[in-house]
C-alpha positions as a Markdown table, in Angstrom:
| # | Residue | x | y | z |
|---|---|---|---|---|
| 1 | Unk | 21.9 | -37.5 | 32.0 |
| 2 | Unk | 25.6 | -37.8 | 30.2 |
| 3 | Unk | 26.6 | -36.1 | 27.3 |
| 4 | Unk | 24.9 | -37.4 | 24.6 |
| 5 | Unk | 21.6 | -36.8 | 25.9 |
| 6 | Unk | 21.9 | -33.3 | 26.1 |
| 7 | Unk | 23.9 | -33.1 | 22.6 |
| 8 | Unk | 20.9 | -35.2 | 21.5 |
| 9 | Unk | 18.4 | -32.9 | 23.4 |
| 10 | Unk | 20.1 | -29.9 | 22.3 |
| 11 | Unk | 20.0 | -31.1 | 18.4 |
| 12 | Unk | 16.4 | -31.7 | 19.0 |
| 13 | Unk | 15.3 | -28.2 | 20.4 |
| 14 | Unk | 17.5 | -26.4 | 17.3 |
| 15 | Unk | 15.8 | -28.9 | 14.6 |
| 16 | Unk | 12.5 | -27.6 | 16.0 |
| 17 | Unk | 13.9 | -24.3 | 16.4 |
| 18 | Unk | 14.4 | -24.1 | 12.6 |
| 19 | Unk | 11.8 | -25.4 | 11.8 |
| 20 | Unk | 9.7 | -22.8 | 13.6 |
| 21 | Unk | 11.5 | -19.8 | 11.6 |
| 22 | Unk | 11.5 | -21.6 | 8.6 |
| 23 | Unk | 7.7 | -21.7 | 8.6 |
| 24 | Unk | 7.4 | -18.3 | 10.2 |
| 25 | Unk | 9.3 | -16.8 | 7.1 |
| 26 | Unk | 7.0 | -18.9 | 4.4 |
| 27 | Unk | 3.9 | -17.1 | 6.9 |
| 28 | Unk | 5.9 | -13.8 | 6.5 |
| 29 | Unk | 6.5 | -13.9 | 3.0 |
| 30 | Unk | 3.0 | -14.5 | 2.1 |
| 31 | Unk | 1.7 | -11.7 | 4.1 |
| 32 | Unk | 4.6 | -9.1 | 2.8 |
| 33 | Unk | 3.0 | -10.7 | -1.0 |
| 34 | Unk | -0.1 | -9.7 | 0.0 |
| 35 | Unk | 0.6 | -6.7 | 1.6 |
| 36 | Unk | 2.7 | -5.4 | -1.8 |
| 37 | Unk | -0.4 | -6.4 | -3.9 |
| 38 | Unk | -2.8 | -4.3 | -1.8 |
| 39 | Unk | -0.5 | -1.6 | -2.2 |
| 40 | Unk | -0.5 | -1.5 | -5.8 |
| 41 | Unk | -3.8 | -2.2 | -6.2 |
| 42 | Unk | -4.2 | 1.6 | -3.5 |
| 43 | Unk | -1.9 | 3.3 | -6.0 |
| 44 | Unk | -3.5 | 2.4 | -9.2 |
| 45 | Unk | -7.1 | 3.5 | -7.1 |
| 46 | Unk | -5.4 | 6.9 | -5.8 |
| 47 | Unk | -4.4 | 7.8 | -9.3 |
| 48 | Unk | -7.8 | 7.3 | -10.8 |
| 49 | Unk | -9.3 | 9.4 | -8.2 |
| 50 | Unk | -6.6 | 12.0 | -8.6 |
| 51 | Unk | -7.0 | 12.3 | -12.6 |
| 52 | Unk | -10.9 | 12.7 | -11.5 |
| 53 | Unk | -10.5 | 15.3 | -9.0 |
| 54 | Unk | -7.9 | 17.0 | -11.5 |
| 55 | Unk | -11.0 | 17.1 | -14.0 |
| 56 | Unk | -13.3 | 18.2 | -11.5 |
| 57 | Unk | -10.7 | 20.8 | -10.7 |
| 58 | Unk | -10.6 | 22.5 | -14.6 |
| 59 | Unk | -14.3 | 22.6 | -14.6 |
| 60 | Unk | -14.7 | 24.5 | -11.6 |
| 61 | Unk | -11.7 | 26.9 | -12.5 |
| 62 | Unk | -13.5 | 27.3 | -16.2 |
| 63 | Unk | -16.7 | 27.7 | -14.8 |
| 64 | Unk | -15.4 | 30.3 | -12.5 |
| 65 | Unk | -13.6 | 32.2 | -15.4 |
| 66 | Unk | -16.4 | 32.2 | -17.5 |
| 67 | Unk | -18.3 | 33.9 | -14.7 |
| 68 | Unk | -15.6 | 36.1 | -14.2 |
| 69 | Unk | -15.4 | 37.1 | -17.7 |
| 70 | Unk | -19.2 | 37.9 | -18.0 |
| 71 | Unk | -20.1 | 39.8 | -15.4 |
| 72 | Unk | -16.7 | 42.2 | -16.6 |
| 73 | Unk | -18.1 | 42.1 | -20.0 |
| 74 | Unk | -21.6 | 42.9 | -18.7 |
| 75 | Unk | -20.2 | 46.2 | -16.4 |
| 76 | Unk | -17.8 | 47.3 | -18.7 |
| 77 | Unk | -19.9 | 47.0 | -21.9 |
């Protein structure tokens, strides 16, 4: 083989080369889209269910208190 054949050969394997990464970032790109969407989509989910449990949280400490308060009221009265 001269030269030119393996400049020509080597040309060939680094236009193929590029080619590769240049479709492997438009794949990686789409996933690392996708993968940001999911995650705002979990953190929009995990703050509804924390504002929930938050609720949940109040009515169980107000239920509490109230029992609290009455059966004090009840001994002491």
């Amino acid at each position: 083989m001269s030269d030119k054949d393996n400049l020509d050969r080597a040309l060939d394997i680094a236009l193929e080369a590029l080619e590769r990464i240049s479709h492997h970032e438009k794949e990686c790109g789409k996933r690392w889209s996708e993968a940001t969407i999911e995650l705002r989509e979990l953190k929009k989910a995990t703050n509804d269910h924390s504002v929930r449990w938050e609720k949940l949280a109040w009515l169980v400490i107000g239920a509490s208190l109230t029992c609290v308060v009455t059966i004090v009221s009840s001994v002491v009265f």
